[in-house]
C-alpha positions as CSV (number, residue, x, y, z in Angstrom):
1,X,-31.1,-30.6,-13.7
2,X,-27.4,-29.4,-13.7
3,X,-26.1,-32.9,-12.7
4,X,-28.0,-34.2,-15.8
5,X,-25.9,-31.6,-17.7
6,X,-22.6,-32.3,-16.1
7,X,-23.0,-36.1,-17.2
8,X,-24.3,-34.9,-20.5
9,X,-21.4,-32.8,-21.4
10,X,-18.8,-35.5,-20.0
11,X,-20.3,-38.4,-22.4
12,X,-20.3,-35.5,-25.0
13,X,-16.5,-35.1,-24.3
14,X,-15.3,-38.4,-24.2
15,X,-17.1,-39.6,-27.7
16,X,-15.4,-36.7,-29.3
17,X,-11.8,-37.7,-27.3
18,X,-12.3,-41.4,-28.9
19,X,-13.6,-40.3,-32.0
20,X,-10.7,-38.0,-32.6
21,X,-8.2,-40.2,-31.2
22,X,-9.2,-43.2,-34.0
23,X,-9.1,-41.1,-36.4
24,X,-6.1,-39.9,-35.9
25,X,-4.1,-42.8,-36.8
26,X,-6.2,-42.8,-40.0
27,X,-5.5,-39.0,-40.6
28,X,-2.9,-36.5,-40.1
29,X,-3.3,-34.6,-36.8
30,X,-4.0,-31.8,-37.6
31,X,-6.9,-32.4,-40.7
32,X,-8.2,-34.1,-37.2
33,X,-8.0,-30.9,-35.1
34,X,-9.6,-29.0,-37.9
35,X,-12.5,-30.9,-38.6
36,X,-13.8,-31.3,-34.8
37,X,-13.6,-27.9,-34.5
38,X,-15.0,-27.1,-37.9
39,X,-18.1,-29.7,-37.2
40,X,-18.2,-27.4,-33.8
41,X,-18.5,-24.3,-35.6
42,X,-21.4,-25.6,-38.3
43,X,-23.3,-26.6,-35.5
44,X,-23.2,-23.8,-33.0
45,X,-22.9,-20.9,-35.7
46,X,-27.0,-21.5,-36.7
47,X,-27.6,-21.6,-32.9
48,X,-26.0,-18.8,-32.2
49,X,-28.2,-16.5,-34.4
50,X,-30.7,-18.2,-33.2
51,X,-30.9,-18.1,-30.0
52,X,-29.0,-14.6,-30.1
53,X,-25.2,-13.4,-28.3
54,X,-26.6,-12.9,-24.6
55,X,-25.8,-9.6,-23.1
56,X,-22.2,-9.6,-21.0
57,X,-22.5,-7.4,-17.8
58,X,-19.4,-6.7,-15.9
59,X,-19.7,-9.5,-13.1
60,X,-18.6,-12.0,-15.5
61,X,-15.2,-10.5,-16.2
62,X,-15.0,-10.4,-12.4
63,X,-15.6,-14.0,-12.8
64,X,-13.2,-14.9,-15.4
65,X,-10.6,-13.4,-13.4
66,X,-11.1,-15.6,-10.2
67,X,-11.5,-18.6,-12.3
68,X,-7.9,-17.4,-13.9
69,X,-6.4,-17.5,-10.3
C-alpha cells in the first residue's frame, strides 16, 4: 500500500515541477510560486476541517529532530 503511495506522490511531484516550470516562462516567478501554493492551500484547507488536525504526541518531535540530523 505505501509503495502505491510513494509512486503516487512522485507523479504528483513531477506534474506540478513541469507544470510550474512551463509556466514560468509565460509568467513572472514568483505569480508562479504563489499560485502552486495557493491552489495547495484551497485544496487542503476543506480537508483539513474535515478530516480534523490529528493529535501531536511527543514522539514526533523526537522524530523531527533525528530526521534534522
Amino acid at each position: 500500500m505505501w509503495v502505491m503511495y510513494a509512486f503516487l506522490t512522485a507523479f504528483c511531484e513531477s506534474i506540478k515541477d513541469v507544470i510550474g516550470k512551463s509556466s514560468s516562462q509565460k509568467t513572472n516567478i514568483y505569480v508562479t510560486a504563489f499560485s502552486v501554493h495557493l491552489f495547495a492551500l484551497l485544496l487542503l484547507l476543506p480537508l483539513t476541517l474535515l478530516v480534523g488536525v490529528p493529535i501531536i504526541r511527543p514522539g514526533f518531535w523526537v522524530a523531527i529532530l533525528v530526521a534534522c540530523f
